[in-house]
N, C-alpha and C positions, 0 to 999 in steps of 0.2 A: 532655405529653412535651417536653423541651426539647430545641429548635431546635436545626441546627447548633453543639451543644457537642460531638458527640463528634468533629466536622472541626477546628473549634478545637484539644482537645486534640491531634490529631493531629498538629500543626504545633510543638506543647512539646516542647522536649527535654531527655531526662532528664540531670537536674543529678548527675555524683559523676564526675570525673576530673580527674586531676591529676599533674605527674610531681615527685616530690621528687630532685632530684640536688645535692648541697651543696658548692659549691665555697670557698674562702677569699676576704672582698672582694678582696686583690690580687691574686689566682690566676685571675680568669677568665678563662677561652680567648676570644678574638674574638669579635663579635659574639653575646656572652652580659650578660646581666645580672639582676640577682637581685630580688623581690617576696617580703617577707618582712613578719611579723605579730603576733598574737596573736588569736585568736578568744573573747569570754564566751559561754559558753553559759548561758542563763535556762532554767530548767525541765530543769537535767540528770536529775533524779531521774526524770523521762520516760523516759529512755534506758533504763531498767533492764527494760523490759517489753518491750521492742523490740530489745535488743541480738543476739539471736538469728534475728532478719527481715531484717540487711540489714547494709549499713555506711555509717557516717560520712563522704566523700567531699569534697574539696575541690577545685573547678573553676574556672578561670580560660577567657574566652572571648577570640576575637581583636573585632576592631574591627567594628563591625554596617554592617551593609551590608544593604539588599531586594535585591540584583541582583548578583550573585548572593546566594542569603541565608544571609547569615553573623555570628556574634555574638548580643549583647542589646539590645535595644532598642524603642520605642515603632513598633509596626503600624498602619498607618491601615485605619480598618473597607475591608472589600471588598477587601482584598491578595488572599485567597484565594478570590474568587469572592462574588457580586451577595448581600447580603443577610448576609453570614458578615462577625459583627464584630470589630474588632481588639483591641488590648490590649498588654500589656508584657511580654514572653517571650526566651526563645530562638530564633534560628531557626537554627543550625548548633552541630555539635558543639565542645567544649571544644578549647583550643589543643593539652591535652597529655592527648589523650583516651586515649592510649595507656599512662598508667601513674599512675594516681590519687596524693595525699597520703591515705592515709588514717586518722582518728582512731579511735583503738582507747578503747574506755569501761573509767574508774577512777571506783571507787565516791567520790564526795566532789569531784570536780575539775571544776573550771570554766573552768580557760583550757587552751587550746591553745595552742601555741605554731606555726609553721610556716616554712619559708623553699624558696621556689620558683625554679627557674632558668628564666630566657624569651631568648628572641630579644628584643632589642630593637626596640620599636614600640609602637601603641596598643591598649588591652584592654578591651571594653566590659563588663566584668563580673567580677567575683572573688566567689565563691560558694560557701557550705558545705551539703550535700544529704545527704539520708538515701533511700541507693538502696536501696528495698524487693527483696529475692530471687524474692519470690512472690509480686509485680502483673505482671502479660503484657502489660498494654498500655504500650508505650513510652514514651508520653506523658505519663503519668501514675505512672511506674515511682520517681519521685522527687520527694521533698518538700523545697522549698527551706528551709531549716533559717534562713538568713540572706545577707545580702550586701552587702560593704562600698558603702556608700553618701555618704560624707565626713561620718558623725555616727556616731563611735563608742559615744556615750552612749544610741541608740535603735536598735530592730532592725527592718529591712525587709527582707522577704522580697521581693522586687524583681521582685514581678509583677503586671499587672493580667490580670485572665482577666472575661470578659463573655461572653454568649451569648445568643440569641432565644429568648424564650419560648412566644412564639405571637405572631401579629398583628405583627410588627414592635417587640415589646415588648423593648428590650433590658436586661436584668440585668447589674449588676455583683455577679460572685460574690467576686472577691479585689481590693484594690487599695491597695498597699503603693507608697513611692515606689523608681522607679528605679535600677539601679545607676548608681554613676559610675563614668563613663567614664575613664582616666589613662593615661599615655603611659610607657616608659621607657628612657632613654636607652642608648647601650651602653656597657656595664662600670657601669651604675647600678646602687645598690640604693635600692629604695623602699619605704617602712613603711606599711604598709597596716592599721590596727586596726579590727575591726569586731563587732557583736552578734550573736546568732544566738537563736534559743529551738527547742527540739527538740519545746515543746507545741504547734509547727503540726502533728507530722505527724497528730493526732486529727482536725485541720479537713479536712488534704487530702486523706486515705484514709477519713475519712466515706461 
């Protein structure tokens, strides 16, 4: 049985929120500024089997921090207690967890388009998730689809997840690189393009 994987996940947060509010570049109110994109989906033809389990979600996170814990970012083994290993996850919810972008599936289409309004400041994460309806456990309730990582030509689901097998043995089950981290100014907009493939969610809901 594997070790400390189910505390592990327990500390993943599930990836799909985001709030779309579309203002004009010259129009924005104070202390606003806008994160805008295109997403390629590889493997949309996935989507057709799954459209019905869940939706598309696009999440942006704030700046990563341990202490309190907030954002995306690399964990060092033992954060969460003697023996429980680290990895590259979430540890707080999405900036604009309160009202998702979300992508609606057309048969044949592979980009998205998207444009996000934030507070100006730093974001450890911009991320597209496929939030399953019917997984219960939290943790696990969302499959990272992609996330901009500053290489729009390759797709990284921007997670390491590791676990103890027995003995001290420790397994790397995922390990994809890092989001990157960007900043953005106010009254900025910043173009953000990045890959996604919809054929992880086979590996993560295995």
């Amino acid at each position: 049985m594997i070790k400390n994987l189910s505390s592990l996940f327990v500390v993943l947060i599930t990836f799909g929120v985001v709030f779309l509010t579309s203002c004009g570049d010259d129009e924005l109110p104070p202390n606003t500024s806008i994160v805008k994109g295109t997403v390629i989906m590889e493997n949309a033809d996935v989507w057709t089997t799954w459209v019905d389990s869940g939706e598309v979600q696009l999440t942006i996170f704030p700046e990563f921090s341990l202490n309190p814990p907030s954002g995306w970012g690399e964990i060092p083994d033992g954060t969460f207690g003697p023996g429980v290993p680290g990895g590259t996850f979430a540890l707080g919810a999405p900036f604009n967890s309160q009202n998702p972008v979300v992508f609606e599936y057309e048969a044949g289409k592979t980009e998205y388009d998207f444009e996000i309004e934030v507070d100006p400041g730093t974001y450890s994460a911009l991320a597209l998730g496929f939030r399953h309806d019917f997984v219960n456990d939290a943790s696990r309730r969302s499959a990272t689809l992609g996330v901009y990582h500053n290489n729009p030509n390759e797709v990284s689901h921007g997670v390491v997840v590791k676990a103890d097998v027995g003995g001290g043995n420790i397994v790397t089950f995922f390990d994809y690189p890092a989001p990157t981290t960007f900043t953005v100014a106010d009254g900025e907009t910043v173009e953000l393009d990045f890959k996604a493939d919809f054929g992880f969610v086979n590996l993560w809901y295995r």
